[in-house]
Every structure is written in C-alpha cells, then in structure tokens.
C-alpha positions, -999 to 999 in steps of 0.1 A, spaced: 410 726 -512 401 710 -484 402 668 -480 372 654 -460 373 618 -453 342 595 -442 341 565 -425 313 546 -431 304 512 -420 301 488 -446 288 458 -424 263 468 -396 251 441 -380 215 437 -364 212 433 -325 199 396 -334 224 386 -358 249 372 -334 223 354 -313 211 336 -341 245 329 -357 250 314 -323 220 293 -326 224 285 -362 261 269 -354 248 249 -326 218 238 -343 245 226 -373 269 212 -348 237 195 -328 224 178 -362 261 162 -370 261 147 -340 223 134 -341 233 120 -371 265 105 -366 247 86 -333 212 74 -356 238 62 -381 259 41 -357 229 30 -340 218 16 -367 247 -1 -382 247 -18 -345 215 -28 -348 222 -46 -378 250 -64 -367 229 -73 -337 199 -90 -356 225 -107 -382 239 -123 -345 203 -132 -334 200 -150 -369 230 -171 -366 220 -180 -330 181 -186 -343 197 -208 -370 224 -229 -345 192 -232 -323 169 -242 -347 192 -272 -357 197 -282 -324 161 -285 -320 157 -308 -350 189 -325 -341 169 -329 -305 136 -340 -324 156 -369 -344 168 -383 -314 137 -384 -298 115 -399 -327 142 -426 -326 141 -429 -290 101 -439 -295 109 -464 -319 129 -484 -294 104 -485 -266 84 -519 -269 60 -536 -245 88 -555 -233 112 -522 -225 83 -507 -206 79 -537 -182 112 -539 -178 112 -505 -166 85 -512 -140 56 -492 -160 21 -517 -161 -7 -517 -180 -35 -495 -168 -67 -512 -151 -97 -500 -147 -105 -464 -162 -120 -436 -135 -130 -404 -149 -130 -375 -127 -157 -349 -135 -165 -315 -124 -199 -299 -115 -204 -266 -134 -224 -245 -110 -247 -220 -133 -263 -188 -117 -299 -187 -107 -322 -160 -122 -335 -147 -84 -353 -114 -92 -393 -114 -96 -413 -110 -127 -428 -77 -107 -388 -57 -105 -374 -37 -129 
C-alpha cells in the first residue's frame, strides 16, 4: 500500500489582507494617539481657565479695592481743597454747536 501525503494550506490569505491589516494597525495606532493628545489638551485647558479665574478673582478685588479708595478720595475734596489746588469756579457758560448739513432732494418732478 502505497502512503500519499497532501499538503494543503490551511490559511490562504487574500491579496488585500495584508494591506488592510497594515491600515487597520495604523488607523488603531493613529486613534491612541489622537486620543492621548484631545485628552491632555483638555486637561490643559482646564488648568488654564482655573488660572484665568484666580487672576479674574485677584483682579476683581483689586478693582474694588481701587474703587474704595477712590470714593474716599471724593469725599475729601471740599471747595476749599479745590482752590487750594488752583482750580476756579467756572464763569460764563459757552456752548459750542454744530450745523447738521441735510441733503437736498435736486431731481425734477418730470425724472424717473
């Protein structure tokens, strides 16, 4: 009796198999990374607008502290403290006024 042997593929791959496992693993590898940049991205950008908060917040009360001062600044100033600064009373009151030139209709009641 005679002993034949086969050999017979078991895989056979198709003529587009590689390309696209090629694509497949760089669209995998592609992804991770898109992801891994929109993460950090945005973990920075929430670090950035807690740091524009703080510096809104330091601003804002330097503003008011700025504000205080001033309305107690105000409250000093007398008639006296103003002529002692040189300021005077104002005279007499001229207005300055300005002539508002307006188009004139020029075409004839005959045009269209």
């Amino acid at each position: 009796m005679k002993k034949t042997t086969f050999t017979t593929l078991l895989v056979q791959e198709h003529p587009t198999e590689f390309l696209l496992r090629r694509v497949t693993i760089g669209l995998i590898i592609l992804s991770f990374f898109g992801y891994v940049y929109f993460v950090s991205s945005t973990v920075i950008n929430i670090i950035a607008r807690k740091e524009a908060n703080t510096h809104t917040a330091s601003l804002t009360s330097s503003i008011a502290e700025l504000e205080s001062e001033y309305f107690a600044r105000t409250n000093e100033i007398s008639k006296q403290t103003s002529e002692s600064l040189g300021l005077v009373p104002v005279g007499e009151k001229h207005f300055v006024t300005r002539v508002v030139l307006q188009a004139r209709n020029t075409t004839s009641a005959d045009e269209i």
